[in-house]
C-alpha positions in Angstrom: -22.6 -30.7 70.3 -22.1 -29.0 67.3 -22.0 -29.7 63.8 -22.2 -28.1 60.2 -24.8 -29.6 57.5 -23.5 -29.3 53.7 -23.1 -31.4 51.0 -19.5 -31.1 49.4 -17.3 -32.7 46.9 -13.8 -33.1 47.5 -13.8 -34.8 51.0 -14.1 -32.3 54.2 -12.4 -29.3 53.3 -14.4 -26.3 52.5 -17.3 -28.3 54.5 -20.0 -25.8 55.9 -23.7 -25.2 56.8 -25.9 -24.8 59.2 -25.5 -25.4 63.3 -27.0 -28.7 64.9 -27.2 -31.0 61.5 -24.8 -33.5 60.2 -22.7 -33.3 57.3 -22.7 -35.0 54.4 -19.9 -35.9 52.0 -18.9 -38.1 49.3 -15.9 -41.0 49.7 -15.7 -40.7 46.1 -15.2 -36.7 46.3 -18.2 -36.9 44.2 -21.4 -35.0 45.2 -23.9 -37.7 45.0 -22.0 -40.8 44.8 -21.0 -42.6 48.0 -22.4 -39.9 50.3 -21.8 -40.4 54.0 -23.1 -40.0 57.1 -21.0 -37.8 59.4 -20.7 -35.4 62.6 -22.3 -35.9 66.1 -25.5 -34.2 67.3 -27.8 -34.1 70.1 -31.7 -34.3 69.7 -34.7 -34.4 71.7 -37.1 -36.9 71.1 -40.7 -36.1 71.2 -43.8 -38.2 73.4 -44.5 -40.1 70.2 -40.4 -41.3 70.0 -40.1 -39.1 67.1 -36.7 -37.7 66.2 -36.9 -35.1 63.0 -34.3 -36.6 60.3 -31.9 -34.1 58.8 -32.6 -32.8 54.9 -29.1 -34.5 54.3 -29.9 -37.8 55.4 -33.2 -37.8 53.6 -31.4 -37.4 50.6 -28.5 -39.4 50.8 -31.2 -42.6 51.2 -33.4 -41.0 48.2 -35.6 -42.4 46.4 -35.7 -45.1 49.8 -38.2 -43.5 51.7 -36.9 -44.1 54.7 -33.9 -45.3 56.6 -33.3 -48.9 58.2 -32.4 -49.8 61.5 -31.7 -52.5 64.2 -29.9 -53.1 67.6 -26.3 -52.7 67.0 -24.2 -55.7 66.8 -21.6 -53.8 68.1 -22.4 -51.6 71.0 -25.5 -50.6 72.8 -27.4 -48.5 70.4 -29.8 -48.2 67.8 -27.9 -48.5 64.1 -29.3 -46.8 60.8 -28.5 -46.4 57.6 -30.0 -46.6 53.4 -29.5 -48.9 51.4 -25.9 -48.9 51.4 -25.8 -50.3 55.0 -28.3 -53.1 54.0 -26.4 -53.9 50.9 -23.4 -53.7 53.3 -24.4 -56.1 55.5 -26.1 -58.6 53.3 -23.0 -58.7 51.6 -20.7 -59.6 54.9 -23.7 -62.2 55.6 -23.0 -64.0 52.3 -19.4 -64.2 52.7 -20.7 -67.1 55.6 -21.8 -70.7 54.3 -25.4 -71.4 55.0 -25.6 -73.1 58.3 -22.8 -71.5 59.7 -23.1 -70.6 63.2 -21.9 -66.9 62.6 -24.0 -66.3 59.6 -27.5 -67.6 61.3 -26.6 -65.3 64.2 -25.9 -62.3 61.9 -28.7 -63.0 60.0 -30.3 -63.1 63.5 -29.4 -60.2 64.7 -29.3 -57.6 62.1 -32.4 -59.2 59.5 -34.5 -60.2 62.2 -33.9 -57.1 64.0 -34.2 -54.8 61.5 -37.1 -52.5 60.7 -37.9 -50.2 57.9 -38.5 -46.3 59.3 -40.4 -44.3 56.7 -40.3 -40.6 57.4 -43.4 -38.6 57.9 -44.6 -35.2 55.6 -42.1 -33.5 58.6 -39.3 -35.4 58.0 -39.4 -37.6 61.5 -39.2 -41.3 61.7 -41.0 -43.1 64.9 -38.0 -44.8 67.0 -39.5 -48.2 67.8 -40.6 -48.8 71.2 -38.5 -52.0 71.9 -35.7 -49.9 70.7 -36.2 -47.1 72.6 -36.5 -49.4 75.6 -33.6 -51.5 75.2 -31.1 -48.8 74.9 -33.0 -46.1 77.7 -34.0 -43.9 74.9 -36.7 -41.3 76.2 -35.8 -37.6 76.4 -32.4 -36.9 74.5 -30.2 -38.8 72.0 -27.3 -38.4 70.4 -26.8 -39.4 66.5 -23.4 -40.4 65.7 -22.3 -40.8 61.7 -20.4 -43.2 60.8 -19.8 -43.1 57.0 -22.7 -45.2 55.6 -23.6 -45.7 58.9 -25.1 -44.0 62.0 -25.7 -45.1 65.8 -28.5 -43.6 68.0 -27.5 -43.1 71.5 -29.0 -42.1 74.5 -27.3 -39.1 75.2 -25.5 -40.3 78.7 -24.3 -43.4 77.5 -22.6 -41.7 74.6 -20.9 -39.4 76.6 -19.2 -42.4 78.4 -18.5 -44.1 75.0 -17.2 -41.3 72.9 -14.5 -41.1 75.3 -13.4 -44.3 75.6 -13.8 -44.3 71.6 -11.7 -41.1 71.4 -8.8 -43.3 74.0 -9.1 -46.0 71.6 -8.3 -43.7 68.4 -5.5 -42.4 69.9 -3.7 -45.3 70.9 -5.0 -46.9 67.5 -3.0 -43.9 66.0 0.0 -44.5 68.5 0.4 -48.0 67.7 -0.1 -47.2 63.7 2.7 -44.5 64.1 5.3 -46.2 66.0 4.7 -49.5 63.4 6.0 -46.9 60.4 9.2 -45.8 62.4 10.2 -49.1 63.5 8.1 -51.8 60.7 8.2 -55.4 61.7 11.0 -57.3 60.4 9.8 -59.7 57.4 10.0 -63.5 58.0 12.5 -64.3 55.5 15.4 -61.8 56.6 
């Protein structure tokens, strides 16, 4: 898979770079403030789990030295992000009473999953074994942004995933569409 590595301001458009890195662009249309994790790319990980972390995503988690990551809540993959993510998800954490049931098992989950990846002088982070072994990550992967967000993949499983995710979309879209032709009646009428 393909994709284009810049940095832009003013959402996608005009978006360009390189081959085989992610892009990077700001919610905001700011360059610098909000900046995102985008596009989908394929990457070999070396004997030592290492996968080499693109220029962009170094700097969009600057002056963090690193990124963080646990097993997804969601699906069956690694998830990464800065501090955004972290802030992110503390935040949804806190919006559970302590001693709730869904907040221990967050907290769970994505705290006491998560582990701090500091990047080497090449740029790499070291995937963590247990990770790695959980999700059948060995030769490929496939990195997947997802705005302040990404997921790690093993490249198979992806392939099985981004379609169903791409089915999903559409009919999200479908549904979306026909609800503005034909909106739901209000209560009161």
């Amino acid at each position: 898979m393909n994709a284009g590595a810049a940095r832009v301001g003013g959402g996608c458009a005009g978006a360009s770079g390189g081959e085989g890195s992610p892009r990077l662009v700001s919610r905001s249309g700011l360059v610098g403030v909000g900046l995102v994790f985008i596009s989908t790319f394929e990457k070999q990980l070396d004997a030592k789990r290492r996968i080499v972390a693109p220029i962009e995503y170094r700097t969009a988690v600057a002056p963090f030295d690193g990124l963080f990551c646990f097993p997804s809540v969601e699906a069956d993959c690694i998830e990464g992000g800065g501090r955004a993510l972290f802030d992110s998800y503390c935040a949804l954490i806190d919006e559970y009473p302590f001693g709730d049931p869904a907040r221990t098992a967050l907290e769970t989950s994505v705290l006491g999953g998560m582990v701090q990846l500091s990047f080497d002088t090449a740029g790499r982070i070291t995937l963590p074994e247990s990770f790695c072994e959980l999700f059948g990550l060995s030769e490929w992967v496939t990195v997947v942004g997802l705005g302040n967000r990404f997921q790690i993949w093993s490249r198979e499983a992806f392939r099985a995933r981004g379609q169903q995710q791409r089915e999903t979309a559409q009919q999200a879209l479908l549904a979306r569409a026909r609800l503005r032709v034909h909106p739901p009646a209000a209560a009161n009428e």
